[in-house]
N, C-alpha and C positions, 0 to 999 in steps of 0.2 A: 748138208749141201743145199738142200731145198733151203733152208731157213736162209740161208748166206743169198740164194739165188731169188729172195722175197722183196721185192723191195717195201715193204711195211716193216719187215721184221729189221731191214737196215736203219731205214731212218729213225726208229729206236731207239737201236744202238747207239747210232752219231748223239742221238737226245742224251743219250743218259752219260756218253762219256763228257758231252758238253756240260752237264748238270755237275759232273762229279769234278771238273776242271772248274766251274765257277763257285762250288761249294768250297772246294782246297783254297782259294783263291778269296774269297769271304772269308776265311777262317786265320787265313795268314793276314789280311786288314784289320778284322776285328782285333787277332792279338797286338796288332802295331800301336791300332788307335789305345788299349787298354795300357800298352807300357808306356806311350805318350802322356796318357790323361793319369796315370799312378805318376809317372816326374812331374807333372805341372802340381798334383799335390803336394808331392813332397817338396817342392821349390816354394809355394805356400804355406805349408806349415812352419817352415826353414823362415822365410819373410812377413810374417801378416796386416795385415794392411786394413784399416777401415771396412774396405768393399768386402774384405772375407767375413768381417763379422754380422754379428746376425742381427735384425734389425734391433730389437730389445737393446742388443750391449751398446749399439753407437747411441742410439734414442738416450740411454745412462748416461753415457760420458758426455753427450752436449748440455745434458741438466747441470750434473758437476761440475762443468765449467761455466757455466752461467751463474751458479750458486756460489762458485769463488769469484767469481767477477763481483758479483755482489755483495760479496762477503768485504772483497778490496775496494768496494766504492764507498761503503759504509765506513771501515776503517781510515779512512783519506778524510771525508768528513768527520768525524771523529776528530783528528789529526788536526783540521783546519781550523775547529771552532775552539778548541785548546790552546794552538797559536793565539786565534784572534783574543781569546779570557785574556790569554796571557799580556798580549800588547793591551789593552784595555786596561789591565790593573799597573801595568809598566805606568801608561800614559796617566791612569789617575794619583797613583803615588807619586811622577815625577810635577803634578800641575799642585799636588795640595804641602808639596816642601815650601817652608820660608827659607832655605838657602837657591840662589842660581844656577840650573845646570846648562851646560854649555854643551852640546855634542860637535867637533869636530874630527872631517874627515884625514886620511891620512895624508891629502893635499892643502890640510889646514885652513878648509872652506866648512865654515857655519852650515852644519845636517840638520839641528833641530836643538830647541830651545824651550824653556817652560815656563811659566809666567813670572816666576820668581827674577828670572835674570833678563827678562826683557823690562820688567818693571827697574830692577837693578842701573842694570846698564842704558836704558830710558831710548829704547828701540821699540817699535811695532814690530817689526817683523826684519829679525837678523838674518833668516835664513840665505845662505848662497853669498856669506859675506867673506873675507878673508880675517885670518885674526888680526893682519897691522890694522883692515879696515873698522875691526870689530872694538879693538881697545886704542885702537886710534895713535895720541900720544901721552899715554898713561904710562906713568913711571913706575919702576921696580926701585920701591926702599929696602927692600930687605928680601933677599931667599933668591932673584934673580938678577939676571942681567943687568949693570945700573943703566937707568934709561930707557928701558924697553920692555913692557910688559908682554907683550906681543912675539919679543925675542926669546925670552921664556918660555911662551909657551912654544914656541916650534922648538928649541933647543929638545924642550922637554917631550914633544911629540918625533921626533928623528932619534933622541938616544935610546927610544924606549923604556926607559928607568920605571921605575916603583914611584909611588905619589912625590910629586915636588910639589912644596908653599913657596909661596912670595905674598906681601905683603906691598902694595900698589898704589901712588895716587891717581884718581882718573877722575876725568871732567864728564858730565854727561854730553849729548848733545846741546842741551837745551843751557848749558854752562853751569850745572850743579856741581862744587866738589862734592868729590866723596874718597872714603878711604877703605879698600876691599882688600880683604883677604879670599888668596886664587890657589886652588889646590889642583894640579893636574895630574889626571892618571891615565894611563895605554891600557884602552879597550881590547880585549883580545877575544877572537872564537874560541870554540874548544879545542879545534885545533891549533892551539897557539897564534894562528894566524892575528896579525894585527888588524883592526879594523878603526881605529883611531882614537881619539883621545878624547878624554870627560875632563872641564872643569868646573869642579864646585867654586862657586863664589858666593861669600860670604860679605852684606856692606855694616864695616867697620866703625863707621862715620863718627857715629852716637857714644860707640866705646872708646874712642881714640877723644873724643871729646871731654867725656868724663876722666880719661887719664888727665888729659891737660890738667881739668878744672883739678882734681886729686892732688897732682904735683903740685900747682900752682898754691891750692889751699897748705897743703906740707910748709911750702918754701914760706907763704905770709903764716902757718903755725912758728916757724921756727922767729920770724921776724919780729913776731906776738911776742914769746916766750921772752925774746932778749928786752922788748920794750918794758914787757911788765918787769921782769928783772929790777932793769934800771929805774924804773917810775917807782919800785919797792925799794929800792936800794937808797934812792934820793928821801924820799918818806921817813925809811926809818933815818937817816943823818937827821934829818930837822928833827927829829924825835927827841934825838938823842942831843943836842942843842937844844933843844925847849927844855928838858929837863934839868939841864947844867943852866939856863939862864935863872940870875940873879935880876935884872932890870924887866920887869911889865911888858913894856912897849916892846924890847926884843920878844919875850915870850910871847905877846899876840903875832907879832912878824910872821914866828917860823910855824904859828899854830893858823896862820892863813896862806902859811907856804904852804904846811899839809894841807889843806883844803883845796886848796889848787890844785896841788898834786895830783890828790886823787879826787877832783872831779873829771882830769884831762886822764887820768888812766880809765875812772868809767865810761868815758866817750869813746875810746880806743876800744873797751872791750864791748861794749854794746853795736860798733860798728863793726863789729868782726863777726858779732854772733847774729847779726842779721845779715850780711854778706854769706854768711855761712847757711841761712835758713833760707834766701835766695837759690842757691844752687843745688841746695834738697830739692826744693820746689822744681826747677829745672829740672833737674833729674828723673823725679818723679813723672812729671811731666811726658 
């Protein structure tokens, strides 16, 4: 009762039950905060994110990824300079052909051209042309459209077909004939897509010429053939009268008919065989 009736020994008291209610009271926040901060881990290790990792491993994966970037800048150049070989040997193969190539689009406008067929076709510069503008009015003799080289070629660029020939007269600009042979094919991607149409042109001119002078020399061999025939034919008859003639004056006759004869047959043949070494010479030429 004295100790009760103290007031040192109360306020104590009050102290220590207060202590022992803010210690219970500490001990139930600490466990709160400790099961709060164990969920936020384990919601972290469940999610992780950059920020969780530790500086080392992010510091890694931005090299990694800078070392593919650069790995895929390299390989893209790589890629580019391979294209460009590639169109470089395109462009030198198609400038050092003696036939013409002709690239047109699927709207059958002049893309691009090589010197062979702008020298051909007697253009500076076709490009951006259409093809009535391109072969103008150059005829189809043989393999297209009659009349229309130009028809040809669109027919032949809209069916998509496999190579089509024709065989063409066509005038230059400058009013050269010539005689070409036009081969067109459907350019396609890999994936089958179309991307337009090639014509080779081939100028004919010189061989369509030589056919002529060929035929022509056949048709004057046959002409030959039948002349010399005849001028041997007549020859041996007076022969053959010179030897049954009995009277002189007939015998000189038919023996200066021979003579005749074949002096006009060696004229016939020597103009033939220099008519003939002419067109060698041409040829040659």
């Amino acid at each position: 009762m004295n100790v009760l009736a103290n007031p040192t020994a109360l306020t104590l008291l009050a102290a220590f039950v207060v202590f022992i209610l803010a210690f219970a009271s500490a001990v139930t926040l600490i466990r709160r905060m400790r099961r709060r901060v164990t969920a936020d881990a384990l919601m972290r290790d469940v999610a992780p994110s950059l920020d969780s990792l530790p500086f080392h491993t992010y510091n890694a994966v931005i090299q990694q990824l800078k070392q593919q970037k650069h790995e895929l800048l390299a390989l893209q150049q790589t890629e580019r300079r391979r294209a460009k070989t590639s169109e470089n040997i395109s462009a030198a193969v198609l400038s050092n052909l003696s036939s013409g190539v002709v690239f047109l689009t699927t709207s059958g406008l002049v893309r691009r051209t090589n010197a062979a067929a702008r020298k051909i076709l007697g253009y500076a510069s076709p490009s951006g042309m259409s093809a009535a503008e391109l072969f103008r009015e150059a005829t189809a003799i043989s393999g297209g459209t009659p009349g229309s080289l130009s028809a040809f070629v669109q027919t032949a660029l809209r069916n998509q077909a496999g190579p089509q020939k024709a065989t063409a007269q066509y005038t230059t600009p400058s009013g050269e004939h010539k005689i070409l042979d036009v081969t067109v094919t459907c350019v396609r991607a890999h994936s089958s897509e179309v991307l337009g149409a090639a014509c080779l042109i081939n100028d004919e001119t010189q061989v369509a010429k030589l056919q002529n002078q060929q035929q022509a020399q056949g048709e004057l061999s046959s002409e030959m053939a039948l002349a010399v025939r005849t001028s041997l034919a007549t020859i041996s008859g007076y022969a053959r009268h010179l030897a049954g003639a009995k009277d002189p004056e007939t015998a000189r006759q038919f023996a200066a008919d021979i003579v005749s004869e074949a002096a006009e047959l060696e004229h016939m043949i020597g103009g033939f065989l220099a008519g003939s070494n002419a067109s060698a010479r041409t040829a040659g030429a």
